[in-house]
C-alpha positions as CSV (number, residue, x, y, z in Angstrom):
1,X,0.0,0.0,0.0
2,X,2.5,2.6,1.1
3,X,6.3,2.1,0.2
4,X,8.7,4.9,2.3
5,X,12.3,4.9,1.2
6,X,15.4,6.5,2.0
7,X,13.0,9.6,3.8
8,X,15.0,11.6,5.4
9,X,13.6,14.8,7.4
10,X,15.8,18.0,8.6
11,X,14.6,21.1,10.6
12,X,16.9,23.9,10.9
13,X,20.2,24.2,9.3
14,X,24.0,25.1,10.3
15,X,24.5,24.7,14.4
16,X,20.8,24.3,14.6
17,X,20.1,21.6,12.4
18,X,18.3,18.6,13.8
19,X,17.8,15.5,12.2
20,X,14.0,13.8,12.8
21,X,14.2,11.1,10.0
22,X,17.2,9.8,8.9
23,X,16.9,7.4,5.8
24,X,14.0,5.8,6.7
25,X,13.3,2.9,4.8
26,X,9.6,0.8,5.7
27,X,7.0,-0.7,3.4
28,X,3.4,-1.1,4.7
29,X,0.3,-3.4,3.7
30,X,-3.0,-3.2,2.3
31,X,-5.4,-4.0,5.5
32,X,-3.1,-3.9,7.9
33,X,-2.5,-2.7,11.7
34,X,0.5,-0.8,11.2
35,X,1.9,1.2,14.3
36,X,4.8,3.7,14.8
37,X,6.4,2.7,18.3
38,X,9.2,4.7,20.1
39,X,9.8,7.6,22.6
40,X,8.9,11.4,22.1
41,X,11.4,12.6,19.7
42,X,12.1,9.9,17.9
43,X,10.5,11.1,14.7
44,X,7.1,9.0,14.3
45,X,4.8,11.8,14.3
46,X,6.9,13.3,11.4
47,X,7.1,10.6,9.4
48,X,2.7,9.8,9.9
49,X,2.9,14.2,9.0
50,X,4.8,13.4,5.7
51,X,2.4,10.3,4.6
52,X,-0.5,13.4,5.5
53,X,1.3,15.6,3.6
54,X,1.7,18.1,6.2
55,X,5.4,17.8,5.8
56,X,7.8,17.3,3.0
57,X,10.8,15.1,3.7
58,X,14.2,16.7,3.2
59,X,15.4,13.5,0.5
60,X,13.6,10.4,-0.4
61,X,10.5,9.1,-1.9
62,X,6.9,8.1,-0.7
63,X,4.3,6.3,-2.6
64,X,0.7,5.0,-2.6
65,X,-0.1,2.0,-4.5
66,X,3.1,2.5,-7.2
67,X,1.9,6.2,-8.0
68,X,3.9,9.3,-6.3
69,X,2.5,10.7,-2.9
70,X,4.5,13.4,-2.5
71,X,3.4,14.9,-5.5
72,X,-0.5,15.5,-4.2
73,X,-1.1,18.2,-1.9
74,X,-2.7,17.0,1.2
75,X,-6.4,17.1,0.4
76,X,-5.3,14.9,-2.8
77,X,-4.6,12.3,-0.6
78,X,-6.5,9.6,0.1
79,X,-5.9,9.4,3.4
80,X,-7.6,11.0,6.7
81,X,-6.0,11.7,10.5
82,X,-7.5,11.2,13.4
83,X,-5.6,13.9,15.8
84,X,-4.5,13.7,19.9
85,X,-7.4,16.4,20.6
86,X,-9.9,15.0,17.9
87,X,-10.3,18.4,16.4
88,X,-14.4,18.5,16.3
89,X,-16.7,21.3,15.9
90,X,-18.2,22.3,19.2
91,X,-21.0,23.7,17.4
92,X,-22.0,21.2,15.6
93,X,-24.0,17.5,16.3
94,X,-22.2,13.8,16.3
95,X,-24.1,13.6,13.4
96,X,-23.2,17.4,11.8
97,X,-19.4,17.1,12.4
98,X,-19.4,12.9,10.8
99,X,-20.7,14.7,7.7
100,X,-18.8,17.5,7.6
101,X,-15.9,16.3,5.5
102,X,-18.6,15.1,2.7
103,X,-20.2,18.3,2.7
104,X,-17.0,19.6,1.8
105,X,-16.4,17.0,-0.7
106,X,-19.5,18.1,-2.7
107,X,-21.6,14.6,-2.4
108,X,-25.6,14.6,-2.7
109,X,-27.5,14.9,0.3
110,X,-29.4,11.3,0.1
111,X,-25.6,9.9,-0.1
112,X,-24.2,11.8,3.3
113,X,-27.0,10.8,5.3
114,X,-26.6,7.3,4.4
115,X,-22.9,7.4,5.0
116,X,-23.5,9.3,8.3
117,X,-26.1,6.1,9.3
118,X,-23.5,3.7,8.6
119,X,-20.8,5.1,10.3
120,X,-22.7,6.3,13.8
121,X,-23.8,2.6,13.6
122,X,-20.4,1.4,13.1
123,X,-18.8,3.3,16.3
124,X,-22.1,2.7,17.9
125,X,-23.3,6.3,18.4
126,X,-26.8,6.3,17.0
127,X,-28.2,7.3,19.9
128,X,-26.2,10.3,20.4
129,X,-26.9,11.4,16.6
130,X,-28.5,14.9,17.7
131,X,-26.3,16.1,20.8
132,X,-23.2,18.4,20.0
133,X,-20.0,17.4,20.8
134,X,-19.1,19.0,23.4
135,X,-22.3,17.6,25.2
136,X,-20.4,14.0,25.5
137,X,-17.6,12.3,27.0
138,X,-14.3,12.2,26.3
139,X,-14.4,8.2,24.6
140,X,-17.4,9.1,22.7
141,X,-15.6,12.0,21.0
142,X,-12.9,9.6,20.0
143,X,-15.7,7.7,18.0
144,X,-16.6,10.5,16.2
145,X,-13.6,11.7,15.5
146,X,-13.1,8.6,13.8
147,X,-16.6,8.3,12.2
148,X,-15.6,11.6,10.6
149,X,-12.4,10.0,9.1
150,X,-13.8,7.0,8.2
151,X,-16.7,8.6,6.2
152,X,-15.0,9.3,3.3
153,X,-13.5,6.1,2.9
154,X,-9.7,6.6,2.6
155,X,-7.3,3.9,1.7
156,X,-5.5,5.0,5.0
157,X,-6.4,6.2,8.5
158,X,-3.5,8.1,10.1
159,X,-4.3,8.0,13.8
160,X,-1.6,10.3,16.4
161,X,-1.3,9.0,19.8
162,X,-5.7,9.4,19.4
163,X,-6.0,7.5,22.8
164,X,-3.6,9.6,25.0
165,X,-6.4,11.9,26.3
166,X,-8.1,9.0,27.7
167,X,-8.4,7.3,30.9
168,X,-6.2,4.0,31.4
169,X,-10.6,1.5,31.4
170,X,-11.5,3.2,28.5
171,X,-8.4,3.3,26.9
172,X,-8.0,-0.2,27.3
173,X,-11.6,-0.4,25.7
174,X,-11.1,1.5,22.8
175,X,-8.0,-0.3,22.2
176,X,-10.4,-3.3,20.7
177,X,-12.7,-0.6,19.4
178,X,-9.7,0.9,16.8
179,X,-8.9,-3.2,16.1
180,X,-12.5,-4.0,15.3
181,X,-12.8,-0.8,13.3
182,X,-9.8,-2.0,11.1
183,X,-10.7,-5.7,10.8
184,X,-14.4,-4.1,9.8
185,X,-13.8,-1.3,7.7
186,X,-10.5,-3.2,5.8
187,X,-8.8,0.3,5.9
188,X,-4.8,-0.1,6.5
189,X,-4.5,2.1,9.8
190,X,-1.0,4.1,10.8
191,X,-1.1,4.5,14.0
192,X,1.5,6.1,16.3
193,X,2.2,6.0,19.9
194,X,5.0,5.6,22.5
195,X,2.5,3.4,24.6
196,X,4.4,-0.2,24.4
197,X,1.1,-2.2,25.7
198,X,-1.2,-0.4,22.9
199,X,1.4,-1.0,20.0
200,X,0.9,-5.2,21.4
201,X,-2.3,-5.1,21.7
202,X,-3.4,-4.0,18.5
203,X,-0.9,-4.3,15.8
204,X,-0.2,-6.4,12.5
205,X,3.1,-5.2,12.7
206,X,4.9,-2.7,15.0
207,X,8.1,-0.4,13.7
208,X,9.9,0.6,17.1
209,X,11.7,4.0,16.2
210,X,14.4,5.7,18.0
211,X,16.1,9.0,17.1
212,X,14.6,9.2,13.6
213,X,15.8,5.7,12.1
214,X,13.8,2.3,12.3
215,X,15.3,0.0,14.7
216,X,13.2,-3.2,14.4
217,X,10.1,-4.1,12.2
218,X,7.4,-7.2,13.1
219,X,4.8,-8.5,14.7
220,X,3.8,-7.9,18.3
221,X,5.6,-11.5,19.1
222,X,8.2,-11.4,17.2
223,X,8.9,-8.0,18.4
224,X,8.9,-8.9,22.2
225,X,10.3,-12.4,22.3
226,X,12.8,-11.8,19.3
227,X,14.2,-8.0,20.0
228,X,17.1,-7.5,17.7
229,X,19.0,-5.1,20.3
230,X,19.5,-3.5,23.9
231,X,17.6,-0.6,22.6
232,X,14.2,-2.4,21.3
233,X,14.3,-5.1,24.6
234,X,14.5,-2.1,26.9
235,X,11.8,-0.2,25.5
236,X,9.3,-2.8,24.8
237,X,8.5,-4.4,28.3
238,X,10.8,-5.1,31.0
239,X,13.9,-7.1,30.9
240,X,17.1,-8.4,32.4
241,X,19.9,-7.6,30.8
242,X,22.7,-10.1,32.1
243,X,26.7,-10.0,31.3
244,X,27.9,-13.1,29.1
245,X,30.7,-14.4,27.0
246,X,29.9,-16.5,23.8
247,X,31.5,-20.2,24.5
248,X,30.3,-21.4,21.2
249,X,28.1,-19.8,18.4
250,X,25.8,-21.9,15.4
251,X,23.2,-20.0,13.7
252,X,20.3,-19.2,15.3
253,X,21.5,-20.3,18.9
254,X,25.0,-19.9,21.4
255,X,25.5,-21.7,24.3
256,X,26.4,-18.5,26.1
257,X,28.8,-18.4,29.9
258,X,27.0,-16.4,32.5
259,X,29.0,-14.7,35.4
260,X,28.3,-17.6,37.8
261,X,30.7,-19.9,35.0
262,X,27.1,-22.0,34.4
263,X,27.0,-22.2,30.3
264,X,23.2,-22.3,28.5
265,X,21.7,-22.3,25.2
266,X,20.5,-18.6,24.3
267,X,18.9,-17.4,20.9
268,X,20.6,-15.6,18.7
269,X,19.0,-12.6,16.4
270,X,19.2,-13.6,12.8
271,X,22.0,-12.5,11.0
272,X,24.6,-12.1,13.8
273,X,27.4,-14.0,14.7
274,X,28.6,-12.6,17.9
275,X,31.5,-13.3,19.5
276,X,33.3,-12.3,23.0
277,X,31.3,-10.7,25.4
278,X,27.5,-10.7,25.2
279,X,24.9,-9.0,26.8
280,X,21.9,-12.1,27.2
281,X,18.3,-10.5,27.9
282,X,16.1,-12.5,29.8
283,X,11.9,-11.4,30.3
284,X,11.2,-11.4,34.4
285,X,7.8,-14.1,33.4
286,X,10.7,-16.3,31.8
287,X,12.4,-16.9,35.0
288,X,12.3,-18.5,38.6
289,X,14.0,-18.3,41.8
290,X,14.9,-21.5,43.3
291,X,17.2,-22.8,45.7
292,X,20.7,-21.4,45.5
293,X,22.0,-25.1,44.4
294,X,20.0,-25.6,41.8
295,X,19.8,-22.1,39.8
296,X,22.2,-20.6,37.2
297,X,23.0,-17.2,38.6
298,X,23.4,-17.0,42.6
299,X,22.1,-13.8,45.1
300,X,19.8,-12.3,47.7
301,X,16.6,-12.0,47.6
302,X,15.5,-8.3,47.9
303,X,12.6,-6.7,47.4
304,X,8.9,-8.9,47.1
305,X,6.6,-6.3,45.3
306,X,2.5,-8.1,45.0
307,X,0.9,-7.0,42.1
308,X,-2.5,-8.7,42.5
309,X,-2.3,-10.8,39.3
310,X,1.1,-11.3,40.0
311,X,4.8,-10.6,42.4
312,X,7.9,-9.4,41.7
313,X,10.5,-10.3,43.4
314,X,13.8,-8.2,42.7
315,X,17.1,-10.3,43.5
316,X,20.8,-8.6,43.8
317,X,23.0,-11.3,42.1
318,X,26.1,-12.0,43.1
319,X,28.0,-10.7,40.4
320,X,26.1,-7.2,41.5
321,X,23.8,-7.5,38.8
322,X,19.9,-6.6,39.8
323,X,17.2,-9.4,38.6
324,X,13.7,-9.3,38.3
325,X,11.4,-12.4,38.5
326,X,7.7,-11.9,37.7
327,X,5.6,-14.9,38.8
328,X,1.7,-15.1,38.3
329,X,0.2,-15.8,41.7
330,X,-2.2,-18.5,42.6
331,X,-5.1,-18.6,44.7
332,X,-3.9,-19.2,48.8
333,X,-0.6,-19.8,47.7
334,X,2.3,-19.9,50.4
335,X,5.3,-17.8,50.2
336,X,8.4,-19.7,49.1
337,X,10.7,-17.4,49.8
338,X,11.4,-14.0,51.8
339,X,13.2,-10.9,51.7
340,X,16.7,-11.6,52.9
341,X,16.8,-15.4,51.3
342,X,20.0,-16.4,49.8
343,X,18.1,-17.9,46.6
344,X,19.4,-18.2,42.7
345,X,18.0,-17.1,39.6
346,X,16.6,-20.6,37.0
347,X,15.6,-20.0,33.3
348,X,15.2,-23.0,30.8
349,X,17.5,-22.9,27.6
350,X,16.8,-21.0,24.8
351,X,14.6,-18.4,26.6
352,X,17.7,-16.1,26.7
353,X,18.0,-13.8,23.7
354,X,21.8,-13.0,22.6
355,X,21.6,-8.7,21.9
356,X,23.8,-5.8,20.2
357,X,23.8,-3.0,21.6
């Protein structure tokens, strides 16, 4: 659907010049789930502004189905955003401001009210056709700030951070609102955000950006379970990071030396071939403490956090590394283990992923 290469964005020049995008390179499907992951600065709102067309990229090329976006000025495109503050008319009904943008599009009367119908049913505000805007709640706005994208039936919905206004419930609820709306409507959706649990939830595919190039691209799994480096394993959800030394390497897997002098079998990204020292990244949820004889990694237990669904229990290692284990808790279970415990740190082999920095 949308092929970005080489897209590279300065602002400023001389001293001043700063460098959002730098030779981005991404294709993206027809009827996808496509979302823009990273921190604030990193340069996905810039690149979702260039695909609007409310930037131009410094160098490169962007294009819709084979033919030139750049080329169309922004109301040419057929795409529509959905903004962080929704942008609707106060003024105006739910069902006013979902018709505006065919209004202004110059379509017949019989065919805007029928459109209007269909989309009010689709983000389930019938009922609220007749009150203005500024009359309803914060998550109902969302919907027809959406409804007004959707209406004209782009080939792309460009949504910025839309649920950030929002409280954590219905935020989580309209989480499988935007999913339904893309599995419904067929419409490939861009959608950026910094929020790590959102870009899982949702997504086809996830790009995780940081300081304007594209670090990673896959799905939600294959993102978490298979980062490719420090950077994408420390941003999306937690993890260990834990010293190593490469003992022997075959593709796809190194039985990898931990600091304890215990050696286990540890994933390797595809494509390298490290050697020497290592840095081995292990999720909290993949790991147990047992009894100091018969884990990998030795220390003290620390820290017991309870969680409700589940405990964390932070252990200083020996080799003055700190180690988070998360375990899901079980009804009227006993406590194992305390603060103070002299306990080790068990993982199975493979679970370890081998990372660049």
């Amino acid at each position: 659907m949308i092929e970005i290469s080489r897209v590279t964005k300065a602002f400023g020049s001389g001293k001043a010049r700063f460098l959002a995008l730098d030779k981005v390179d991404v294709s993206i499907r027809e009827n996808e789930f496509f979302t823009l992951l990273g921190p604030s600065g990193c340069g996905k709102t810039t690149l979702l502004r260039i695909i609007a067309g409310f930037e131009h990229p410094t160098s490169g090329s962007v294009t819709m189905e084979g033919e030139d976006l750049l080329a169309a000025p922004p109301h040419k495109r057929p795409v529509n955003t959905v903004f962080q503050n929704y942008a609707l008319f106060p003024h105006l009904t739910v069902a006013q401001n979902i018709g505006f943008g065919l209004e202004m599009l110059g379509k017949p009367k019989a065919e805007i009210k029928a459109t209007v119908d269909e989309m009010m049913e689709l983000v389930k505000m019938t009922a609220m056709a007749d009150r203005q805007t500024s009359q309803i709640s914060g998550g109902q706005q969302q919907r027809v700030a959406l409804a007004r994208a959707l209406a004209p039936r782009p080939k792309v919905l460009l949504l910025d951070e839309p649920l950030s206004a929002l409280d954590f419930k219905l935020r989580k609820d309209m989480q499988l609102e935007l999913k339904r709306l893309q599995m419904e409507t067929g419409i490939t959706f861009i959608f950026v955000t910094h929020d790590q649990e959102e870009a899982l939830t949702m997504s086809d595919r996830i790009a995780v950006m940081n300081a304007g190039s594209i670090r990673q691209i896959g799905g939600p799994r294959d993102i978490y379970d298979h980062p490719a480096e420090r950077f994408v394993a420390d941003f999306i959800g937690d993890t260990n990071f834990l010293p190593a030394d490469i003992a022997e390497a075959k593709p796809d897997i190194a039985q990898v030396r931990l600091s304890s002098g215990k050696v286990i079998a540890a994933r390797i990204h595809e494509g390298d071939t490290p050697v020497g020292k290592v840095t081995l990244a292990v999720r909290p949820e993949h790991a147990s403490i047992t009894a100091q004889a018969d884990g990998l990694l030795p220390g003290k237990l620390g820290e017991v956090v309870y969680f409700g669904t589940d405990t964390h229990y932070h252990v200083a290692l020996d080799d003055g590394t700190s180690f988070v284990v998360r375990q899901q808790n079980q009804p009227d279970a006993a406590a194992t283990f305390a603060s103070g415990d002299r306990v080790a740190i068990q993982f199975a082999p493979g679970v370890g992923q081998v990372l660049r920095d």
